[in-house]
Structures are given as C-alpha cells and as structure tokens.
N, CA, C and O atoms as a MOPAC input file, in Angstrom:
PM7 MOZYME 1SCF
protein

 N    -12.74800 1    -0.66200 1     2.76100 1
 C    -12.00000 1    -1.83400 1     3.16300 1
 C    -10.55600 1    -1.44100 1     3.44100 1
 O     -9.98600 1    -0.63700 1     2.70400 1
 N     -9.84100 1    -2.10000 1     4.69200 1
 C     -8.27800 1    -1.67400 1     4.48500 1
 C     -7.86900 1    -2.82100 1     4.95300 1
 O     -8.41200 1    -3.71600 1     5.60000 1
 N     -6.44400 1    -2.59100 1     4.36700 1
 C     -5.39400 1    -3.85200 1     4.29900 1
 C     -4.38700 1    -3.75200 1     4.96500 1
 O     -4.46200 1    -2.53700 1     5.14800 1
 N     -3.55000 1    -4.02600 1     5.45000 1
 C     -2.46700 1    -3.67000 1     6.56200 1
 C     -1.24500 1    -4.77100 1     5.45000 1
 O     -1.28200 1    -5.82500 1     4.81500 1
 N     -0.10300 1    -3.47300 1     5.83900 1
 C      1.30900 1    -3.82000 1     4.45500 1
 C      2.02800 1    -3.45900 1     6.01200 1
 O      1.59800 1    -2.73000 1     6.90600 1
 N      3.33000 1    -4.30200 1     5.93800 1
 C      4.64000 1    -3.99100 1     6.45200 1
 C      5.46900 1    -3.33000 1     5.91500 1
 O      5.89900 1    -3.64300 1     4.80500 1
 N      5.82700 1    -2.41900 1     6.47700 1
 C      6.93600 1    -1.21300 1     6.09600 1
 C      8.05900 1    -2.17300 1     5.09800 1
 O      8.21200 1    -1.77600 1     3.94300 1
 N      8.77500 1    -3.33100 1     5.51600 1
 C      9.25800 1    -3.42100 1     5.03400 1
 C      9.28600 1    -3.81000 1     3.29700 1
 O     10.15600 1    -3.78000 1     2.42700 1
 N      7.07500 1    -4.37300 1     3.37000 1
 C      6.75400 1    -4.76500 1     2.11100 1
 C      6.96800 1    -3.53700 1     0.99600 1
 O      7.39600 1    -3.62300 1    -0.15500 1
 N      6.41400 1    -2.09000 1     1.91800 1
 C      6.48700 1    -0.98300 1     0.97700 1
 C      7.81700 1    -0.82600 1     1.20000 1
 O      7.58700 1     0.33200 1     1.55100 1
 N      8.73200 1    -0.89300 1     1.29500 1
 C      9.86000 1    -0.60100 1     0.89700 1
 C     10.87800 1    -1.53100 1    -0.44200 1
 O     11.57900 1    -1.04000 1    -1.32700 1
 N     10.57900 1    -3.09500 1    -0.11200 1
 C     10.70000 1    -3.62600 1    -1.08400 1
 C     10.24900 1    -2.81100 1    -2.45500 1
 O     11.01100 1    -2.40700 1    -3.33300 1
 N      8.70200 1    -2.66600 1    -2.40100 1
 C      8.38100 1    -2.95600 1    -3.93300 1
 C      8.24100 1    -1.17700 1    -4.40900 1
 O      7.56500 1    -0.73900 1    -5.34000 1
 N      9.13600 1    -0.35500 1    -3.40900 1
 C      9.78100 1     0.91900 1    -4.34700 1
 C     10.80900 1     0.28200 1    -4.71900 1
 O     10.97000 1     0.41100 1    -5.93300 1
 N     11.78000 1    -0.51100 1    -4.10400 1
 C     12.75300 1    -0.62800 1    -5.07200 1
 C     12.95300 1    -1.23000 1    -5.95200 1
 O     13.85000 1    -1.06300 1    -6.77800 1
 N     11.79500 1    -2.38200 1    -5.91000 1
 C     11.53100 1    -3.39400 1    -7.06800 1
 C     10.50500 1    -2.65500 1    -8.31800 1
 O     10.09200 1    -3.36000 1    -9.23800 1
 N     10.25800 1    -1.61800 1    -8.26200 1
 C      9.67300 1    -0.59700 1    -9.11000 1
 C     10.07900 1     0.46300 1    -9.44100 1
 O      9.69300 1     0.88200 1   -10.53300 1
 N     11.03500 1     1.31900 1    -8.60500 1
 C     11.96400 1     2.06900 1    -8.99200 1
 C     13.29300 1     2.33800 1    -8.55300 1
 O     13.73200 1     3.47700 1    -8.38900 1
 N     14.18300 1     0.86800 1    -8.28800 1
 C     14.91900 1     1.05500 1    -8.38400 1
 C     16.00700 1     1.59200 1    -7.15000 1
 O     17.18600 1     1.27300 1    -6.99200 1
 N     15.11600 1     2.56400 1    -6.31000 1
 C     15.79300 1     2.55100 1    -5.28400 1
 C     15.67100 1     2.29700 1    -4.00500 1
 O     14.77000 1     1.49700 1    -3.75500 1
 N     16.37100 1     2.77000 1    -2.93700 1
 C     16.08600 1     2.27500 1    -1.44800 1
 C     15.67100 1     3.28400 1    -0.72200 1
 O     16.11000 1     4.41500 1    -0.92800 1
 N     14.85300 1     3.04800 1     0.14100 1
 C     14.09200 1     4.24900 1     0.66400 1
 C     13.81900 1     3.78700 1     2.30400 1
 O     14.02700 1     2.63000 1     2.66800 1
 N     13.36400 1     4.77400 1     3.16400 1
 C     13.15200 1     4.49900 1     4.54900 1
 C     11.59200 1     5.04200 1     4.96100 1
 O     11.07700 1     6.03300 1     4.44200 1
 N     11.16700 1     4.48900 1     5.63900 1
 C      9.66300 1     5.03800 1     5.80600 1
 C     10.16300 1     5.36400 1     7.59500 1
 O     10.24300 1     4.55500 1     8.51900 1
 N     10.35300 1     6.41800 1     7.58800 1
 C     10.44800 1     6.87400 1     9.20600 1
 C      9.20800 1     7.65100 1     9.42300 1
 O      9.55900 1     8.54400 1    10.19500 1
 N      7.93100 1     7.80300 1     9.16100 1
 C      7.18700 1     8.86100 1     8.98500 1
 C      5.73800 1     8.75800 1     8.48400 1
 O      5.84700 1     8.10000 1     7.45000 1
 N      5.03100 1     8.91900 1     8.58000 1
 C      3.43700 1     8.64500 1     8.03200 1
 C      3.44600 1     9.22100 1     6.32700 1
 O      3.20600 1     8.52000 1     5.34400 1
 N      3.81600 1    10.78300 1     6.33200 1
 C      4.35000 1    11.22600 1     5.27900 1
 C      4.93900 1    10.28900 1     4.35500 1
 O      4.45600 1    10.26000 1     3.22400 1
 N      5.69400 1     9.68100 1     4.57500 1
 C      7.02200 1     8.95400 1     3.56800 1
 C      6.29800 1     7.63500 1     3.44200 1
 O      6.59300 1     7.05900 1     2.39500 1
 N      5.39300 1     6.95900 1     4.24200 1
 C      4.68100 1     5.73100 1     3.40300 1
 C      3.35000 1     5.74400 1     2.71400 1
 O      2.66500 1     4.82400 1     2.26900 1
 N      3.10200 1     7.55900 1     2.76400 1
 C      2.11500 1     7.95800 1     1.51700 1
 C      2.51400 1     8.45300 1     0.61100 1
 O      1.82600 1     8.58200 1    -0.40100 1
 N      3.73900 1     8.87700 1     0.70400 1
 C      4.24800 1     9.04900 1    -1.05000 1
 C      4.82700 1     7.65100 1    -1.79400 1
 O      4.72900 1     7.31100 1    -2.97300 1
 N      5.27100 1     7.17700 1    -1.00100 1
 C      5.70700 1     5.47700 1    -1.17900 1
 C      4.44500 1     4.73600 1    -1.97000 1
 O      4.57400 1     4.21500 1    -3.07800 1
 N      3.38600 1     4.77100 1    -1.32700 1
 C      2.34800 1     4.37000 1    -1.74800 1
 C      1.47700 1     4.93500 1    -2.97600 1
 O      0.69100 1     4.28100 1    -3.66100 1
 N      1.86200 1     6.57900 1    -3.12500 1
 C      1.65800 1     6.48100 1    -4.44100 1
 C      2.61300 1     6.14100 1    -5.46600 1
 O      2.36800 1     5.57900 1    -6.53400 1
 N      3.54000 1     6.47200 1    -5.10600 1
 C      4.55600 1     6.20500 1    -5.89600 1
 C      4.28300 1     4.54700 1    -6.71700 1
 O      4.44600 1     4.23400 1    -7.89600 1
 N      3.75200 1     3.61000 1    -5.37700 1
 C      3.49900 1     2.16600 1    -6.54100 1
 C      2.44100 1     2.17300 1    -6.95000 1
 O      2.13500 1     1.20000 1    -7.64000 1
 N      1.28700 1     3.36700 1    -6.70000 1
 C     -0.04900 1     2.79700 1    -7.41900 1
 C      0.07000 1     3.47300 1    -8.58800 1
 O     -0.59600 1     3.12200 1    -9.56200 1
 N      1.03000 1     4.65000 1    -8.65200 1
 C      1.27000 1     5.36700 1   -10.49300 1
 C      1.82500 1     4.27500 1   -10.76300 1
 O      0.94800 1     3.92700 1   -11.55400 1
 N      2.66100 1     3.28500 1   -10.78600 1
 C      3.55700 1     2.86600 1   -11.18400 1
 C      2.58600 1     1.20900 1   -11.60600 1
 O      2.71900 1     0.75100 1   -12.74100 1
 N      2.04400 1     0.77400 1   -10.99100 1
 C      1.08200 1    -0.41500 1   -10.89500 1
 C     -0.19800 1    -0.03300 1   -12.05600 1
 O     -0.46900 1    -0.84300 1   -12.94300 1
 N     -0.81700 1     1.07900 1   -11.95000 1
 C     -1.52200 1     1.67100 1   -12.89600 1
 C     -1.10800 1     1.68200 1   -14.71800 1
 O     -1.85100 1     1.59700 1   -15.69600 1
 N      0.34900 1     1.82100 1   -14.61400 1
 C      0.94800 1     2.38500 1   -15.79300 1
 C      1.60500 1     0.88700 1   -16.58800 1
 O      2.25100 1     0.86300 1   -17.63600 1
 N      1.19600 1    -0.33100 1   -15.70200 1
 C      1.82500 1    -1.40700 1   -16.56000 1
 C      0.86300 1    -2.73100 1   -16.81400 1
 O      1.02100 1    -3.94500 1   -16.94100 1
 N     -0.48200 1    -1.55800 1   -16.81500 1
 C     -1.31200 1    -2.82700 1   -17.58600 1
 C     -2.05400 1    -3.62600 1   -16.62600 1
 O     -2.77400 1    -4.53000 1   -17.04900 1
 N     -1.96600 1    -3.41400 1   -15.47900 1
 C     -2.41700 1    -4.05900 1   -14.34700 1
 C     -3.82400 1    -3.79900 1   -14.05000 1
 O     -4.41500 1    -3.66700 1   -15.12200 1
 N     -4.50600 1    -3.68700 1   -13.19000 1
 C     -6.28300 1    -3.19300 1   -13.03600 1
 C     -6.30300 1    -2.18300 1   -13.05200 1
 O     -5.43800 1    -1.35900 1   -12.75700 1
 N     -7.74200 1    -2.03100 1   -13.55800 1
 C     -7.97000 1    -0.25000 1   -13.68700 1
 C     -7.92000 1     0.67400 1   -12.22100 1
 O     -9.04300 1     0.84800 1   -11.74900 1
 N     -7.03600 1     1.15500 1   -11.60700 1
 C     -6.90900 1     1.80800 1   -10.64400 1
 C     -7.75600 1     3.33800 1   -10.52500 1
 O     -7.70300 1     4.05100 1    -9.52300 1
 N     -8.78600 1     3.76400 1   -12.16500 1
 C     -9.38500 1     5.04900 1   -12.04700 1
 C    -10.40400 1     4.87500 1   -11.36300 1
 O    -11.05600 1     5.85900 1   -11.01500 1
 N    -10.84700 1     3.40800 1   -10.95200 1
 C    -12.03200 1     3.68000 1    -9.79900 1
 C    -11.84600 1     3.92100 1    -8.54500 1
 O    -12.65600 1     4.31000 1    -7.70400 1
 N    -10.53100 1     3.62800 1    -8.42900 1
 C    -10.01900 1     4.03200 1    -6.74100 1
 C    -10.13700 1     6.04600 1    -6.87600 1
 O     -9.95200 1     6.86200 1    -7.78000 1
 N    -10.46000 1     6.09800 1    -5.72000 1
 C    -10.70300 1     8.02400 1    -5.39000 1
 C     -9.13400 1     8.22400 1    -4.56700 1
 O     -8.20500 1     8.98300 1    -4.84300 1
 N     -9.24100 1     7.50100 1    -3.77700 1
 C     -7.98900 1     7.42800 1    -2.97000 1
 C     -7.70100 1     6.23200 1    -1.84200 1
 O     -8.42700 1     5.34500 1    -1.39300 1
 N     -6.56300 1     6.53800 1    -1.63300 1
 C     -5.91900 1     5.29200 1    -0.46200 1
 C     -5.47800 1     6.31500 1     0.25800 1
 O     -4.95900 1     7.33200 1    -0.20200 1
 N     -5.80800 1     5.89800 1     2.18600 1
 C     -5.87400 1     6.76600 1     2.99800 1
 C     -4.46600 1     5.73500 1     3.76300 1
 O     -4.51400 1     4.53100 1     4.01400 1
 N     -3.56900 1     6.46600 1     3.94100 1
 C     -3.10100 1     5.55800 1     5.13600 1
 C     -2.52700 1     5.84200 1     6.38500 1
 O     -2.08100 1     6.97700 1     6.55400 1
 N     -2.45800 1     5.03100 1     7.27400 1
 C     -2.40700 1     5.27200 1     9.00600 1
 C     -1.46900 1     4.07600 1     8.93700 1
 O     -1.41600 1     3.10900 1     8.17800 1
 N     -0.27200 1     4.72100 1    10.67700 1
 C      0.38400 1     3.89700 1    10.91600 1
 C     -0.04200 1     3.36600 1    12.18000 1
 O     -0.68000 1     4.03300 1    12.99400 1
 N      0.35600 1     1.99900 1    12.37900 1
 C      0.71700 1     1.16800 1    13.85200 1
 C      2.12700 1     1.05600 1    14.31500 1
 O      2.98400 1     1.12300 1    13.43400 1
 N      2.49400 1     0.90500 1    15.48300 1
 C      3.53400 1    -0.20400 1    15.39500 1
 C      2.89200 1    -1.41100 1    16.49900 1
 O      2.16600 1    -1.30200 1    17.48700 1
 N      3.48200 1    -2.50400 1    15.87600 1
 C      3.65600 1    -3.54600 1    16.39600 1
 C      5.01400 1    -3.85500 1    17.45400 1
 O      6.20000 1    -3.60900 1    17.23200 1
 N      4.41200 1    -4.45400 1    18.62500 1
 C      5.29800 1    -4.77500 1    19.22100 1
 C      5.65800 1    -6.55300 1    19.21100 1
 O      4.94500 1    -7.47000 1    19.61900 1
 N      6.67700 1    -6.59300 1    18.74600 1
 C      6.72200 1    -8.22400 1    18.94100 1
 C      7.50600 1    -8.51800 1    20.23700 1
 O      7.07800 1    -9.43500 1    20.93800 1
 N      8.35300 1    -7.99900 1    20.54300 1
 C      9.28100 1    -8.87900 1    21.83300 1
 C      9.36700 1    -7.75700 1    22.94500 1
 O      9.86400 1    -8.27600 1    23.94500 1
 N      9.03700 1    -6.23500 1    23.19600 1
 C      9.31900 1    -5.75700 1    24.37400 1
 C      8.63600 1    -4.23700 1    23.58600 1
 O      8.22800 1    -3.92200 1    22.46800 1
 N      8.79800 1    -3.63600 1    24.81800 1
 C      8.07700 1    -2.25100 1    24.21000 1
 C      9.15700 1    -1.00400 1    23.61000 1
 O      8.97000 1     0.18300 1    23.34000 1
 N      9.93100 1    -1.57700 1    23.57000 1
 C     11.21700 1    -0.78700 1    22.33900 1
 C     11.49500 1    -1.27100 1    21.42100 1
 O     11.99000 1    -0.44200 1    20.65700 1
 N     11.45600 1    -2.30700 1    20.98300 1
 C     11.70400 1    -3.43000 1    19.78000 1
 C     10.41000 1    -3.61700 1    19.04600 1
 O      9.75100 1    -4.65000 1    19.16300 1
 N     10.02500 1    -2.54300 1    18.23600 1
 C      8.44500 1    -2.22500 1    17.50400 1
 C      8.77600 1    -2.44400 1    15.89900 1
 O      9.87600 1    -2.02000 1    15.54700 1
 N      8.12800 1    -2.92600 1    15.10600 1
 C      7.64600 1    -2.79500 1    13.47800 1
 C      6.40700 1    -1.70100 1    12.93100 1
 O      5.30000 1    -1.57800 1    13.45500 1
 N      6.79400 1    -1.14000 1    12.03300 1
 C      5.61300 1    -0.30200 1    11.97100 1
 C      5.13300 1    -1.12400 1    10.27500 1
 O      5.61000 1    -1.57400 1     9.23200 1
 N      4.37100 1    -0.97500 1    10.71400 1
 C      3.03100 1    -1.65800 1     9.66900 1
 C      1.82400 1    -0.41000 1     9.24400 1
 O      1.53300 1     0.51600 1    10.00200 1
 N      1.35800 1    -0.57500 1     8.18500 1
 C      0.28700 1     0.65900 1     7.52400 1
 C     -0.37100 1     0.42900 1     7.14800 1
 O     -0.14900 1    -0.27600 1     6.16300 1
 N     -2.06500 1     0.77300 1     7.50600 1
 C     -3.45900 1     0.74400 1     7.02000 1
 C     -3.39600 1     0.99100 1     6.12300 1
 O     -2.57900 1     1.89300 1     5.93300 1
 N     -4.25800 1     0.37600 1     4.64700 1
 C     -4.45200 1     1.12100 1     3.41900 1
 C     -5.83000 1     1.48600 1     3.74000 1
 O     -6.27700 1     0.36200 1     3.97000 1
 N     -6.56000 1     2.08400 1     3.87000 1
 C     -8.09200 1     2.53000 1     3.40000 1
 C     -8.69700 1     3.07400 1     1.95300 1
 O     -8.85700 1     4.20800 1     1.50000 1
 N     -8.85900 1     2.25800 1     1.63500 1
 C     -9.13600 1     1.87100 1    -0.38900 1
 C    -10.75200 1     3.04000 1    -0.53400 1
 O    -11.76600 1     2.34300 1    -0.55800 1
 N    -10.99100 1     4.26100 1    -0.60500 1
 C    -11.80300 1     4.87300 1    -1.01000 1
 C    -12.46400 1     4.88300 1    -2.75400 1
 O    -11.71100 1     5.18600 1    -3.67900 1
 N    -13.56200 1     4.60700 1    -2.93900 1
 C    -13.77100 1     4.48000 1    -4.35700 1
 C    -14.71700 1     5.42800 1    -4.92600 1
 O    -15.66000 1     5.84400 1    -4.25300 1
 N    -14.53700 1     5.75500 1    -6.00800 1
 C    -15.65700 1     6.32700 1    -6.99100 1
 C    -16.94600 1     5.83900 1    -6.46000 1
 O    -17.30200 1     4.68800 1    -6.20800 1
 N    -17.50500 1     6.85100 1    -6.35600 1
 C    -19.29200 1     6.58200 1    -6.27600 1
 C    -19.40400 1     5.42400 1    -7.30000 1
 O    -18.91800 1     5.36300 1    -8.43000 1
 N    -20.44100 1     4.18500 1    -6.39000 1
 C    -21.29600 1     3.50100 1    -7.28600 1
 C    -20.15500 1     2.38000 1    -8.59600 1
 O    -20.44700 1     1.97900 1    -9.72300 1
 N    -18.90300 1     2.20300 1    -7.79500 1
 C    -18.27500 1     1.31000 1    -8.03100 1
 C    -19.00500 1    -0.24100 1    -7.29200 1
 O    -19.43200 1    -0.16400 1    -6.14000 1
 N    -19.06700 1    -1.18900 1    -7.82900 1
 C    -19.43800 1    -2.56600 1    -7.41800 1
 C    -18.50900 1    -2.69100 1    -6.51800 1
 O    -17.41200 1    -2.13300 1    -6.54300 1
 N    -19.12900 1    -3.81100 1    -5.26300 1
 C    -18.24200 1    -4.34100 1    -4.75600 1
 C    -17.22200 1    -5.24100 1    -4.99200 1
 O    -16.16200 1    -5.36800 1    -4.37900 1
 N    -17.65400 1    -5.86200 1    -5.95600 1
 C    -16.88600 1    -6.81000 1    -6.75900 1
 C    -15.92000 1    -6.38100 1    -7.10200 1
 O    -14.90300 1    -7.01400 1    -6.81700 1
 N    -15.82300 1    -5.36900 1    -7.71500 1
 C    -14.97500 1    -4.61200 1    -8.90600 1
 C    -13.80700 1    -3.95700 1    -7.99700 1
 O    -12.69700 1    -3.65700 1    -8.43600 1
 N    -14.41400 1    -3.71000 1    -6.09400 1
 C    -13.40600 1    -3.02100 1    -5.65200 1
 C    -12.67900 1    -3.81000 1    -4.45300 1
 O    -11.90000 1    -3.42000 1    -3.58400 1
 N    -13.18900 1    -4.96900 1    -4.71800 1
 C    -12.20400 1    -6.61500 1    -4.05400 1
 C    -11.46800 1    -6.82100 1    -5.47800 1
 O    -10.39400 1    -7.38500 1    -5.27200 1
 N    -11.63100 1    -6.61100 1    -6.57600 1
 C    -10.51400 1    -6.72100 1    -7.44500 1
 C     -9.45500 1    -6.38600 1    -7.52600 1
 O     -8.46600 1    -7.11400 1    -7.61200 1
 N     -9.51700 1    -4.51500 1    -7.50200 1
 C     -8.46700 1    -4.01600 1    -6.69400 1
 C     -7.56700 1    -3.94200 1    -5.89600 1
 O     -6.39300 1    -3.58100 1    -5.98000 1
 N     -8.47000 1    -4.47600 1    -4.74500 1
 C     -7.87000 1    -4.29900 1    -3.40500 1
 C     -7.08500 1    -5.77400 1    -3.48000 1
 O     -5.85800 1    -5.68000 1    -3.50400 1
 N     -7.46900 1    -6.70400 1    -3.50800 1
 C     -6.98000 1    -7.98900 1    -4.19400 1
 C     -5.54800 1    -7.97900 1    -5.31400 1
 O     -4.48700 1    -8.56100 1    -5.09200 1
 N     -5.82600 1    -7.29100 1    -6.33000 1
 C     -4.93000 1    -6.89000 1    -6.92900 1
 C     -3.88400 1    -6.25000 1    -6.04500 1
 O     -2.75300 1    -6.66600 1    -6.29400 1
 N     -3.94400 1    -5.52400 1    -5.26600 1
 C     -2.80700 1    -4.53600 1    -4.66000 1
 C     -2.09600 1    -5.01300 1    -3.91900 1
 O     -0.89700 1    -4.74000 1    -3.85600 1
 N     -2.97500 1    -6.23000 1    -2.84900 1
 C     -2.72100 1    -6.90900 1    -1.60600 1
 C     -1.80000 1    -7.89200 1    -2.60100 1
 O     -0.58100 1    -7.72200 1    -2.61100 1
 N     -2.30400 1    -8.73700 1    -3.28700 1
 C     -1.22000 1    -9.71200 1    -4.23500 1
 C      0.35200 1    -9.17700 1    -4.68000 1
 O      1.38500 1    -9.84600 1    -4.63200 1
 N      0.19900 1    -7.79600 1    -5.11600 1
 C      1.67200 1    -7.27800 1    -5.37300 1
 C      2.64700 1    -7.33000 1    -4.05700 1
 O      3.78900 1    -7.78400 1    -3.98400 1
 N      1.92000 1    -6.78100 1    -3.13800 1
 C      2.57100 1    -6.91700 1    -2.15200 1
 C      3.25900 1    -8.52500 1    -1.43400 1
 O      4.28800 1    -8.65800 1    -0.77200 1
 N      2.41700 1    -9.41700 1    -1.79300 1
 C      3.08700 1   -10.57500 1    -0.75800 1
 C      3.77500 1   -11.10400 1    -2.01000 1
 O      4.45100 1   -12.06000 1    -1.63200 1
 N      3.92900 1   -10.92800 1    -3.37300 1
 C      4.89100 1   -11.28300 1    -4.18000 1
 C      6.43700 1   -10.62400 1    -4.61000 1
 O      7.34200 1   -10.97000 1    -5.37000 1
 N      6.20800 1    -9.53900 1    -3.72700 1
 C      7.10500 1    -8.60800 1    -2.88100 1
 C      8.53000 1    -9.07900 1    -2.48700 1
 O      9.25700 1    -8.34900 1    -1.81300 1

C-alpha cells in the first residue's frame, strides 16, 4: 500500500520531533527524513512498527499553476514482514498517515 506525504508535511514533523529545520531537495534527504520519524514514532509508544520490513519512497512533483512553479510530494510504499494481517498493516499505515495530517 502507499501513501503520498507533502514535502512540506515531512518537514514539519522533523522538526516537531527533532527539533530542527531541514530541506528535502533530493530523494536521498526524504528517506532519511522518513526514517528519522519512524525511529522516532516507534520509540514513543505508538504502534508496533517491527512488522513494517521497510518504507520505500519515490518522488513526484506536482504542478499546480505552470510548469516551473512545482511541489514535490513522496510515495511511501509500506513493505511488511511475511504473513502480517492486513488488518494489522492498515493499522500502521493509518497510524503513520494520521501523524502526518496532525502535522
């Protein structure tokens, strides 16, 4: 399953998690971003994140008003442990997607 986050959401909630300000110019920099909140989401009691294997992510940009004036936005692709329920991995993904729009 994947979820699509706005750069600017992952940027918020590094700094609303650690504090500082950061720039995602780069595919690189909104996958360390992204782990950076799932150690951090993991470590405060939140859902069990050991069934996730990994989160894959890819960028877009969006164009809203002309073809120079773009947003870049990022696929999550939520990979799980063998023989995780589906249930169990809409919890997750649910869980993750929620941090974000409370962002």
């Amino acid at each position: 399953m994947k979820i699509k986050v706005k750069s600017e959401k992952i940027i918020k909630a590094v700094e609303k998690l650690y504090g500082i300000e950061i720039e995602l110019e780069t595919l690189g920099d909104a996958k360390e971003a992204i782990e950076l909140i799932l150690s951090r989401m993991g470590g405060k009691g939140m859902i069990d994140y050991k069934q996730l294997k990994e989160i894959e992510v890819t960028s877009l940009k969006e164009y809203e008003t002309s073809a120079v004036d773009y947003k870049m936005t990022f696929l999550l692709l939520f990979s799980f442990e063998e023989g995780v329920p589906l249930e169990k991995r809409v919890v997750v993904i649910k869980d993750f997607q929620e941090f974000f729009s409370k962002v």
